[in-house]
C-alpha positions as CSV (number, residue, x, y, z in Angstrom):
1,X,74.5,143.7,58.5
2,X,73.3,143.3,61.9
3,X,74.1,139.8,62.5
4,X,77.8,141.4,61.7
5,X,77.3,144.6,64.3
6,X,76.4,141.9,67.0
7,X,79.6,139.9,66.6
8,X,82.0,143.5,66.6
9,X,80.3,144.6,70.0
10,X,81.4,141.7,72.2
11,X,85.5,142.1,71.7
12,X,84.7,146.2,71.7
13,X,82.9,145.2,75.6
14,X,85.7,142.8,76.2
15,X,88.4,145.4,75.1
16,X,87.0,148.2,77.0
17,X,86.6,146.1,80.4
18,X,90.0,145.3,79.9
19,X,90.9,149.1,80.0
20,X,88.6,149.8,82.7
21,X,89.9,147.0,84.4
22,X,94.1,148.2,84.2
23,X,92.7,151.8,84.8
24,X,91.6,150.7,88.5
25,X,94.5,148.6,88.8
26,X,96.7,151.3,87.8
27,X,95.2,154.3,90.1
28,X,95.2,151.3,92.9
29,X,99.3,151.4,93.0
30,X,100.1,154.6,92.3
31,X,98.0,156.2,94.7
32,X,100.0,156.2,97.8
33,X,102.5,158.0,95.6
34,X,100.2,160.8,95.3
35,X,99.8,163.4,97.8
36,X,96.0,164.6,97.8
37,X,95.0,168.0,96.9
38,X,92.1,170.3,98.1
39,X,90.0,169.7,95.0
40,X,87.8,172.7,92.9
41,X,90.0,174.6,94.4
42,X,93.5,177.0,93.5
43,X,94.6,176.1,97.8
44,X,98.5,175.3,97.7
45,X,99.5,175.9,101.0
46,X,98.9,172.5,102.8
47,X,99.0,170.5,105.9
48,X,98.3,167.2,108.0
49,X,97.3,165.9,111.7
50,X,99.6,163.9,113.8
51,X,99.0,161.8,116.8
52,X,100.5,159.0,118.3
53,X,98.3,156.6,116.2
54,X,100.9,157.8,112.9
55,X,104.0,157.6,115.0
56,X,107.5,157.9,113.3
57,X,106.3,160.0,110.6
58,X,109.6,160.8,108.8
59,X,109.3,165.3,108.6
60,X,111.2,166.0,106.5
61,X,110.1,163.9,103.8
62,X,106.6,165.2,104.8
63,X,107.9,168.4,104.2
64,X,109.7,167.5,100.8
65,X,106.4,165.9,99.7
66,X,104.8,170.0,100.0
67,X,103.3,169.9,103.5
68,X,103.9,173.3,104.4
69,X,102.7,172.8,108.2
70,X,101.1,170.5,110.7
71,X,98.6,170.3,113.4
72,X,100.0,168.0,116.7
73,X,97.4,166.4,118.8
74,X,97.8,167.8,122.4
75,X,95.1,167.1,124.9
76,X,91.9,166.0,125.1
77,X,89.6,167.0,128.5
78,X,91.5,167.2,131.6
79,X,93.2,164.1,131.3
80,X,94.7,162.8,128.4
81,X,97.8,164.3,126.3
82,X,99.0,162.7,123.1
83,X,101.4,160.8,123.7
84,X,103.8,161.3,120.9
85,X,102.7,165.3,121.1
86,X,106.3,166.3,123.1
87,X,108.7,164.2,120.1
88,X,107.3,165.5,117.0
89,X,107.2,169.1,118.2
90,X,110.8,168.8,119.2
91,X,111.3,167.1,115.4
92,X,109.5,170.0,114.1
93,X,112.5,172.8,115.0
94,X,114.9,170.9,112.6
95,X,112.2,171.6,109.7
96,X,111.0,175.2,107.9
97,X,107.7,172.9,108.9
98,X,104.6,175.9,110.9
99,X,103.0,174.0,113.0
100,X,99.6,174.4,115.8
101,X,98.3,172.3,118.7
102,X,94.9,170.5,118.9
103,X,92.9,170.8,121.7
104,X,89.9,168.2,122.0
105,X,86.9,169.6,124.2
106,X,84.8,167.8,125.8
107,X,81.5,168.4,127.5
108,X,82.8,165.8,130.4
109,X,85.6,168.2,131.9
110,X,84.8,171.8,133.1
111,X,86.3,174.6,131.0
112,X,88.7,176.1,133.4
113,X,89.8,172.5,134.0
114,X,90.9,171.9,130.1
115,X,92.3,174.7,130.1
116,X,94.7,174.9,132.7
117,X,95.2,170.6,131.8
118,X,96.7,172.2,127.9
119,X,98.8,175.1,129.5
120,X,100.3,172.5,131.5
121,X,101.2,169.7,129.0
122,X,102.2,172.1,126.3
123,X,104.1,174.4,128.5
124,X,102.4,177.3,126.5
125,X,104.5,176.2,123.2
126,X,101.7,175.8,120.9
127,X,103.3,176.9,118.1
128,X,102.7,180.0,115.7
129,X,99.6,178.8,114.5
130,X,96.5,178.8,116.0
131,X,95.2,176.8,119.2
132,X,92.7,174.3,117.0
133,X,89.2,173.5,119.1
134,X,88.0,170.2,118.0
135,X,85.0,168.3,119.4
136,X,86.2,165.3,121.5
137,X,84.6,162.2,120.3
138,X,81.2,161.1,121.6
139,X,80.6,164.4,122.8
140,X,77.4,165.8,122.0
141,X,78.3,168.5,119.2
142,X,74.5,169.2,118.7
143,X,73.6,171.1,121.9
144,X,74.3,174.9,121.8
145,X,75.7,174.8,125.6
146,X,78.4,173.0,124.2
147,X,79.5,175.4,121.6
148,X,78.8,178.0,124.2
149,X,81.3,176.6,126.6
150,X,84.1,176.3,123.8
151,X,83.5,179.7,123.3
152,X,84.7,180.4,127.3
153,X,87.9,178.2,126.2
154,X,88.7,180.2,123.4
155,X,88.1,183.4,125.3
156,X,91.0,182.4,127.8
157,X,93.2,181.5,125.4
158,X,92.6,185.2,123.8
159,X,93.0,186.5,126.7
160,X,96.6,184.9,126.8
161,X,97.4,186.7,123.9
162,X,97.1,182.9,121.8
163,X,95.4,182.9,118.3
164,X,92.5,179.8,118.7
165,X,91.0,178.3,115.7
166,X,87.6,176.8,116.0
167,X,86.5,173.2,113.8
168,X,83.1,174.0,113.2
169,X,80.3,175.7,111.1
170,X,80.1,179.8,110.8
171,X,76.9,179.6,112.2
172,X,78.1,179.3,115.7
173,X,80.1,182.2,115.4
174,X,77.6,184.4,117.9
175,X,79.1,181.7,120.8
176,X,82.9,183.0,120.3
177,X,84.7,186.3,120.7
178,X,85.4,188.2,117.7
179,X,89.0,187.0,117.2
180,X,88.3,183.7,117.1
181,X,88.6,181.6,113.4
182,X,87.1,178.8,111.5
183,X,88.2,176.1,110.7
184,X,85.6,174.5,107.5
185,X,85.3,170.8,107.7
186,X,82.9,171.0,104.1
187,X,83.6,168.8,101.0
188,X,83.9,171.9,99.0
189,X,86.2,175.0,98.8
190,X,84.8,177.4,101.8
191,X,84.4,181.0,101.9
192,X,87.6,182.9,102.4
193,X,86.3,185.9,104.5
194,X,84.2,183.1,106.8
195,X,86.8,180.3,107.6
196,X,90.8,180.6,107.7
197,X,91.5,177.1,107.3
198,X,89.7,174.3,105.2
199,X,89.5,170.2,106.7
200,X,89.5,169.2,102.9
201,X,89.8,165.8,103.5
202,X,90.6,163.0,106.6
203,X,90.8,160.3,104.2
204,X,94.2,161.9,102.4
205,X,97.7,160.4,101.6
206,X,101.1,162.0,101.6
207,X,103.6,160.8,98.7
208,X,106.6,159.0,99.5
209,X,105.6,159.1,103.4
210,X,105.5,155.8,105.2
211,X,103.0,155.6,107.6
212,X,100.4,158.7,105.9
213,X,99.5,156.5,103.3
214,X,96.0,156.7,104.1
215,X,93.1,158.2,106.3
216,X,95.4,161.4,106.5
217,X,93.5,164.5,107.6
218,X,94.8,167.3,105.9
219,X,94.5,171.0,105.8
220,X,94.8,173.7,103.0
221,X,94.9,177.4,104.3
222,X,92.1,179.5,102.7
223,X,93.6,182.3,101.9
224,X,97.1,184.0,99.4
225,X,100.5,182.0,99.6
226,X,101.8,185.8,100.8
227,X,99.0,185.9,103.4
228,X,100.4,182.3,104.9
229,X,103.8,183.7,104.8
230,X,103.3,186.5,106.9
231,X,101.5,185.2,109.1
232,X,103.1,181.5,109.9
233,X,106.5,181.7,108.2
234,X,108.0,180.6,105.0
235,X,106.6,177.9,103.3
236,X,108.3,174.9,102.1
237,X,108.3,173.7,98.5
């Protein structure tokens, strides 16, 4: 009896490799054709970055493929703007598509400097969703004087009547005004009465969507499908 067990186990470890084997091949091709989801999580209302690096992203079969809005890269310091930034928000008024600007600080450039450098590139059309702070790359994210100085950005912007959107932990809070929101960049699902948005994933793909088939940073708004809709306009399913 166990010489006989021994000779069933080998074809059972060849048979199940073999399944193993299709079930990565399989998830291999048909993932581009899936658009990812906030995961743990009962988020519908979703959306993407775009920059000039994705250029000639077709909208309107992003927003067939349930992106409900999207966040344009603007500026970043005093000196660069996005260069695809101008055509894809003009593409966006043909769409039911929300969308926001993103404006990357750095610690390099004074604040009044970045400021006055996004009202002039995006002629104060930012869109109807919030001005979204991000940390330029390489700056030093760890030092409170830099989150102290984002928090003098997002004051002017206030003060302009603008809604701004911080990426960043809660915990820096104290360094903005009151009005300012979060943005979470955690893997998991964040509190709803702490952050407004949720960074669920920058490794995402959109279905059916040539040139977001991978290392797509995507969105989910944390809060009521309702709550999206009155505050950034019908959403688009």
């Amino acid at each position: 009896m166990p010489h006989f067990r021994h000779r069933s186990t080998l074809p059972l470890i060849i048979i199940s490799l073999f399944l193993v084997i299709g079930a990565l091949l399989f998830a291999y091709r048909t993932l581009p054709k899936r658009t990812t989801l906030p995961t743990g999580s009962n988020l519908s209302v979703i959306g993407v970055k775009l920059d000039q690096y994705r250029a000639s992203v077709d909208l309107h079969k992003l927003q067939a493929a349930g992106v409900s809005f999207v966040y344009l890269r603007a500026t970043q310091g005093k000196s660069y703007f996005d260069d695809d930034y101008e055509r894809y928000r003009s593409q966006i008024q043909g769409t039911n598509l929300a969308f926001g600007s993103v404006l990357y600080f750095s610690d390099e450039s004074s604040v009044r400097a970045q400021y006055k450098y996004f009202n002039k590139k995006t002629a104060n059309n930012t869109g109807s969703l919030p001005i979204l702070l991000e940390a330029a790359p390489g700056s030093d994210s760890n030092k409170l004087a830099f989150w102290n100085h984002m928090g003098q950005l997002a004051k002017l912007f206030l003060k302009d009547g603008k809604s701004v959107m911080v990426q960043g932990d809660i915990k820096y809070k104290k360094y903005f005004p009151a009005a300012t929101k979060f943005m979470s960049t955690a893997s998991q699902a964040p509190d709803k009465l702490q952050y407004s948005f949720w960074r669920y994933t920058n490794k995402g793909h959109i279905k059916n969507v040539k040139a977001m088939e991978y290392d797509v940073e995507m969105y989910a708004y944390n809060g009521t499908m309702g709550q999206y809709k009155q505050l950034y306009g019908d959403l688009t399913q």
